[in-house]
C-alpha positions in Angstrom: -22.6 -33.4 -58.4 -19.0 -34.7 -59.5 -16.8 -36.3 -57.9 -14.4 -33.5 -58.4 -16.1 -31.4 -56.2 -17.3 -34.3 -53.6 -13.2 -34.6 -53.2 -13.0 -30.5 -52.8 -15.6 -30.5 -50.2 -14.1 -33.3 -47.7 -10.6 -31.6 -48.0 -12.6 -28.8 -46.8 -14.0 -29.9 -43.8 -10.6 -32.6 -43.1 -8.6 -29.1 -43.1 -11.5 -27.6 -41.1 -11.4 -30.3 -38.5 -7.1 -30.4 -38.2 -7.3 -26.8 -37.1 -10.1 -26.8 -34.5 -8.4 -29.8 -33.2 -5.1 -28.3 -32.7 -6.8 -25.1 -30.8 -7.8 -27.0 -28.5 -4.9 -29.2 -27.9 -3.3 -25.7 -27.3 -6.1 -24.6 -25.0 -6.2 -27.6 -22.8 -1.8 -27.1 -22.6 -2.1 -23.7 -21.7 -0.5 -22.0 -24.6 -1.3 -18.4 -24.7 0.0 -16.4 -27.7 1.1 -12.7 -26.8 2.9 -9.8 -28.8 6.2 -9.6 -30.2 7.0 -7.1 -28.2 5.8 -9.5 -24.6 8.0 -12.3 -26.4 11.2 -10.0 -26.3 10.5 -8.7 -22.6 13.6 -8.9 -20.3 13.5 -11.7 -17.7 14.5 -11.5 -14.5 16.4 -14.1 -12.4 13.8 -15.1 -10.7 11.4 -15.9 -13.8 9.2 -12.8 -13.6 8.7 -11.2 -17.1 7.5 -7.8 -17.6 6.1 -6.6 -20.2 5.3 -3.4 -21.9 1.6 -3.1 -21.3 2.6 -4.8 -17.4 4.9 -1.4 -17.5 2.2 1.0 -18.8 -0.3 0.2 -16.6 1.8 0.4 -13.4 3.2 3.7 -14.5 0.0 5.3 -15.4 -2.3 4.1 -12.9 -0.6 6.7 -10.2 -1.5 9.6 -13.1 -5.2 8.6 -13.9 -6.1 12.2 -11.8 -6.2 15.2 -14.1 -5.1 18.2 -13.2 -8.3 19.2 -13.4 -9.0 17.0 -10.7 -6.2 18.1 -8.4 -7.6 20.3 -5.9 -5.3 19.9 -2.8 -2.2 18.3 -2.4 0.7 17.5 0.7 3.7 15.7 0.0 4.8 14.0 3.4 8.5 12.4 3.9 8.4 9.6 5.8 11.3 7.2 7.9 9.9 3.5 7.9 12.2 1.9 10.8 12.4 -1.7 9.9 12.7 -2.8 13.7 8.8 -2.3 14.4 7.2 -5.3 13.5 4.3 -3.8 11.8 7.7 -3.2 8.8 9.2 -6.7 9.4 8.0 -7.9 6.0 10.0 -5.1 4.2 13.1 -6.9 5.7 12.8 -10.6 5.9 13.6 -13.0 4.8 17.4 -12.0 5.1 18.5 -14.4 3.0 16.7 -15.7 -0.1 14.7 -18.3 0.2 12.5 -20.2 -2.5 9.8 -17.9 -4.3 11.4 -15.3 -1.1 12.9 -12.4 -1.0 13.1 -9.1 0.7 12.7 -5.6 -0.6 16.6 -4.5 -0.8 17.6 -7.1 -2.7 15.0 -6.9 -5.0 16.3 -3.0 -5.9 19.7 -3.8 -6.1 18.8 -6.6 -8.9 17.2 -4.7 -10.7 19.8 -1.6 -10.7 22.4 -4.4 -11.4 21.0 -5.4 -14.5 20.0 -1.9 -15.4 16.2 -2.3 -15.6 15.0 0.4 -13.3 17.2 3.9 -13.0 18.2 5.3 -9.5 18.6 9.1 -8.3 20.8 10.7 -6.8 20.2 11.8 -3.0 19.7 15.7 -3.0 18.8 16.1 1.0 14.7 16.6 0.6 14.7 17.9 -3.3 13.9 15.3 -5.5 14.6 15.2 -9.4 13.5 12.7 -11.6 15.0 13.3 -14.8 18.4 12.0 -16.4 20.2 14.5 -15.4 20.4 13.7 -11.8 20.3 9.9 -12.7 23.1 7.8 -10.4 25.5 5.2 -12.6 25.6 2.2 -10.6 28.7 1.4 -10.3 29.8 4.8 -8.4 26.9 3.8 -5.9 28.5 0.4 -5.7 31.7 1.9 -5.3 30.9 4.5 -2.4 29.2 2.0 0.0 31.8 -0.4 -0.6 29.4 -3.1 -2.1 31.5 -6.1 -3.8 30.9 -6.4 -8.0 32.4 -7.7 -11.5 31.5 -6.5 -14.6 28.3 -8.9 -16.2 28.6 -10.9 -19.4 27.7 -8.6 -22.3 28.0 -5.7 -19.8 29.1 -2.2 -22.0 29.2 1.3 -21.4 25.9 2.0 -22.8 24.3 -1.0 -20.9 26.5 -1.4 -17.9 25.3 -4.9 -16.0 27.0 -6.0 -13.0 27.1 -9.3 -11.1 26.7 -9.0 -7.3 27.3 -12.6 -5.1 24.2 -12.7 -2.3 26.5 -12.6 0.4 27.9 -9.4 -0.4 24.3 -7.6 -0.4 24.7 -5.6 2.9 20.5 -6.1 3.2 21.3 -6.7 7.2 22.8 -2.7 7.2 19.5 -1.0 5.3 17.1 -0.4 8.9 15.1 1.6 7.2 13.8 3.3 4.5 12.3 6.8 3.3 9.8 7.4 1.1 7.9 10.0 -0.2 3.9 10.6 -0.1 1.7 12.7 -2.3 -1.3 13.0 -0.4 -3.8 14.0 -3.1 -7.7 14.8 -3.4 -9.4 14.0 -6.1 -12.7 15.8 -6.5 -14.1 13.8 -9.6 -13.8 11.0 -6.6 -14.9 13.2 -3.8 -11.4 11.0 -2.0 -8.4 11.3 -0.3 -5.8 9.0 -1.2 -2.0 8.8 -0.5 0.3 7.3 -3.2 4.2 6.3 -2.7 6.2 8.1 -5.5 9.9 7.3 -4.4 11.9 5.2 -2.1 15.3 5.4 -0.5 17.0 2.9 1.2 19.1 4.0 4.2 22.3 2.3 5.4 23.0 2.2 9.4 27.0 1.8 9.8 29.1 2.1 12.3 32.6 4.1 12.5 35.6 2.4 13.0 36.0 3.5 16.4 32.1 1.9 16.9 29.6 4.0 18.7 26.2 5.2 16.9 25.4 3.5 13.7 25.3 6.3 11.3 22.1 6.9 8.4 23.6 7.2 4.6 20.8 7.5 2.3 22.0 5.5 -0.5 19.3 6.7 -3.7 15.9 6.9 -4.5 14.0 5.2 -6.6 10.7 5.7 -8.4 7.5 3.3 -7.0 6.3 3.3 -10.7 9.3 1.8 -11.8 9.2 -0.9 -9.1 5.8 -1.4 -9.1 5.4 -4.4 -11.9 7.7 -6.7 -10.0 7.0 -5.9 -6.3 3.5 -6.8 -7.1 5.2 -10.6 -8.6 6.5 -11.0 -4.9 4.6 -12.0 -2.5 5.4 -11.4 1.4 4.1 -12.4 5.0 2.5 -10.1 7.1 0.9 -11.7 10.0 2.3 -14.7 12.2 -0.7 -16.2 12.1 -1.2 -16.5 9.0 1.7 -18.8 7.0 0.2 -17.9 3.7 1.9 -15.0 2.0 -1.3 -12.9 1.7 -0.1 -9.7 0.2 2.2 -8.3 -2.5 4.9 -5.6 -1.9 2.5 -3.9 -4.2 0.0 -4.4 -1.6 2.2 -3.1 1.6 2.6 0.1 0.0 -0.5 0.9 -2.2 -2.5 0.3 1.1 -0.2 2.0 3.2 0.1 -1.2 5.6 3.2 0.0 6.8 4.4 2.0 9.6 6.4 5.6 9.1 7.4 8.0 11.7 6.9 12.0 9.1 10.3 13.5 9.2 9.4 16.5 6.9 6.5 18.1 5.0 7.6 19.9 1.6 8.2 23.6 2.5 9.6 26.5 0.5 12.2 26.5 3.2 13.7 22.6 2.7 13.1 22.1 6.6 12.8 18.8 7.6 11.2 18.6 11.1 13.7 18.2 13.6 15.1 21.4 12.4 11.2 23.7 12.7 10.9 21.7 15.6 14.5 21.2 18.0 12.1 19.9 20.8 11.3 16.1 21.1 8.3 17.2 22.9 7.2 19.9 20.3 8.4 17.3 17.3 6.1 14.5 18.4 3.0 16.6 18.9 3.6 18.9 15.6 3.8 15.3 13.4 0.9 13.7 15.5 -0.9 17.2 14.3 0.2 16.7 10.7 -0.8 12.6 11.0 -4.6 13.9 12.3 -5.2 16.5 9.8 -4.4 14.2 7.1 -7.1 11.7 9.1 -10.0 14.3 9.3 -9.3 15.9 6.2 -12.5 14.1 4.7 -14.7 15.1 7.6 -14.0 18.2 7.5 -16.1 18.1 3.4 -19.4 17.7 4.9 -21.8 19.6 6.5 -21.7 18.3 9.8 -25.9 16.8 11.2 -28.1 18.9 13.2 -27.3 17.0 16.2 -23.3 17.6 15.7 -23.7 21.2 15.6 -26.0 21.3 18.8 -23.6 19.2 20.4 -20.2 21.6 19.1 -22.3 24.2 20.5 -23.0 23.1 24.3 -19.4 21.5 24.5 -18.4 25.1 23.0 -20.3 26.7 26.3 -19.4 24.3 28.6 -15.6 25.2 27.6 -16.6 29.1 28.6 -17.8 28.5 31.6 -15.4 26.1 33.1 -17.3 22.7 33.1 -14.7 20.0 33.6 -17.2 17.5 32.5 -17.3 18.5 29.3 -17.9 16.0 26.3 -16.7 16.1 22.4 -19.5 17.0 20.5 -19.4 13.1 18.3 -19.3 11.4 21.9 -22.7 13.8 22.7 -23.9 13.0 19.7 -23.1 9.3 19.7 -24.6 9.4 23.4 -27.8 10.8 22.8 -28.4 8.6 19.7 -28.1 5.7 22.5 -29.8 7.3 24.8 -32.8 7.7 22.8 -32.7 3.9 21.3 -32.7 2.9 24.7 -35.7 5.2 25.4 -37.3 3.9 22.5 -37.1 0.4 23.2 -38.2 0.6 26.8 -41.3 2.2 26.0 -42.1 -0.3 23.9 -41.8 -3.0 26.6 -43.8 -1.0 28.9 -46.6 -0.7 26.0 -46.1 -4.9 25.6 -46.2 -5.4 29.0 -49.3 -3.1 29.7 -51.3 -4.4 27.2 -50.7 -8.4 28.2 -53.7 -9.6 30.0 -53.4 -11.3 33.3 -54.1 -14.9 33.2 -56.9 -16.7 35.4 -55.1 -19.7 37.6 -58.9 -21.6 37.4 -59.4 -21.2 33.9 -55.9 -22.6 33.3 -56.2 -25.7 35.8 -59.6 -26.3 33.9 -58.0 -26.5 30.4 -55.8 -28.6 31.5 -57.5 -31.2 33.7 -60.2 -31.5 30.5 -57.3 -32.1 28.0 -55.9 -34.9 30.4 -59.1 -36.3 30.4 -58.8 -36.9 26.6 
């Protein structure tokens, strides 16, 4: 071999060598390479970059059900009151604290620097498209919310700067969103998912008296999704550890929403089918169990359920006050015969245990003291 190709060889395995030892500098520093298109992603104030496949798989997640799928659907309008304290997270903290901050300012961020799109308001008929698209600064301008003009801010990419204190998050009480109930028979599953939000202002006159609701706009929960699930929240006071995502609060429904309408060919919100508080409470309590028992109601109820439905059914005809649902009957006489079961099988222990001889015992043991 020549010495030609001896010096070939190690410049080989010396280039060989640099490399593997600069991946693994990398690796140990955490460097992690992504797209173009990750590199160029906007970033937000508070450091959270979202990217394009971040974006995709937020917005597509909610339409992984076919059509196909789609069986039954109810879309439910609900009013989540920010005074109960099951909502509390969606509110504090009021002002921003480190790695902090609460769902309102979040929205009006990112409408300030024009990275989500917000709708107009149209009183229970919701639009998504660009047509019906709000421009920020009329929104800004009709609740009287502070505002200058951003640097690099134009007419096709209008970016405004709002100062913290000027954020009227202590007037938004409460929100609405919407709720597409939907079931999913590839699933054999009944799940609720948020599709849009809309903060509410509560303001006063000038002459005082009742603070007044203004819905301000909505705003789709796909859009919002990649960076409420970057902020974390508290939702227990015993737990100091922010647990959960905004993500979180909503995708599991942790909150708490009062149904103010049900999507009718009419436009009807509640109060309006129902004037009666009475009547309102029981017809959304109605509403509230139906979507509960909507998956009982798929399967063929047991033997012992129907016999049950069936006496409780009779007892109703003939007047028995004592009458019992037909899952506490059922429930019941499940017990009833465990507790049957297991007595009969102390008798059978106790029965078959033979009585013991007080001699025989005293014998035993006065011979083993002897040893």
């Amino acid at each position: 071999m020549s010495d030609m190709n001896i010096l070939h060889r190690i410049s080989i395995l010396a280039a060989a060598l640099i490399c593997s030892t600069s991946l693994l500098a990398q690796e140990e520093q955490g460097v992690v390479r992504r797209r173009t298109s990750d590199r160029n992603a906007p970033k937000q104030q508070d450091g959270t970059v979202v990217t394009e496949r971040m974006q995709n798989f937020f917005s597509g997640e909610s339409n992984s059900i076919s059509d196909a799928d789609r069986q039954w659907m109810r879309v439910i309008y609900r009013s989540i009151d920010l005074e109960k304290d099951k909502n509390a997270a969606l509110y504090f903290p009021e002002e921003p604290v480190v790695g902090q901050e609460n769902l309102f300012r979040i929205i009006m961020r990112l409408l300030a620097s024009n990275t989500v799109p917000a709708y107009e308001y149209l009183d229970g008929r919701e639009i998504f498209t660009d047509e019906y698209k709000v421009k920020v600064r009329d929104v800004l301008e009709r609740f009287y919310i502070p505002f200058t003009d951003a640097k690099g801010s134009s007419e096709k990419n209008p970016r405004f700067d709002i100062d913290e204190n000027d954020v009227p998050t202590n007037e938004v009480l409460s929100y609405y969103i919407v709720e597409r109930w939907e079931y999913d028979t590839r699933n054999n599953k009944l799940r609720p998912t948020v599709e849009a939000i809309c903060p509410v202002l509560h303001r006063s006159g000038d002459f005082g008296g009742d603070a007044l609701k203004y819905p301000m706009f909505w705003v789709k929960f796909s859009d919002l999704r990649p960076y409420l699930a970057a902020q974390t929240i508290f939702v227990d006071d015993d737990n100091n550890l922010p647990s959960c995502t905004y993500d979180d609060f909503f995708t599991l429904t942790m909150y708490d929403g009062d149904i103010y309408k049900t999507r009718n060919l009419k436009n009807r919100s509640m109060a309006q089918i129902y004037p009666d508080p009475d009547n309102l409470k029981r017809a959304q309590d109605s509403i509230q169990t139906r979507l509960d028992e909507f998956e009982k109601k798929l399967w063929v109820p047991s033997r012992e359920e129907v016999i049950a439905a069936r006496e409780a059914r009779e007892a109703m005809e003939r007047g028995d006050s004592t009458t019992v649902s037909p899952t506490t009957k059922t429930s019941t006489t499940r017990a009833a015969r465990r507790s049957t079961k297991r007595s009969s099988k102390a008798t059978k222990v106790k029965e078959s245990k033979p009585k013991s001889v007080s001699g025989a015992s005293n014998a035993t043991r006065s011979v083993r003291r002897r040893r």
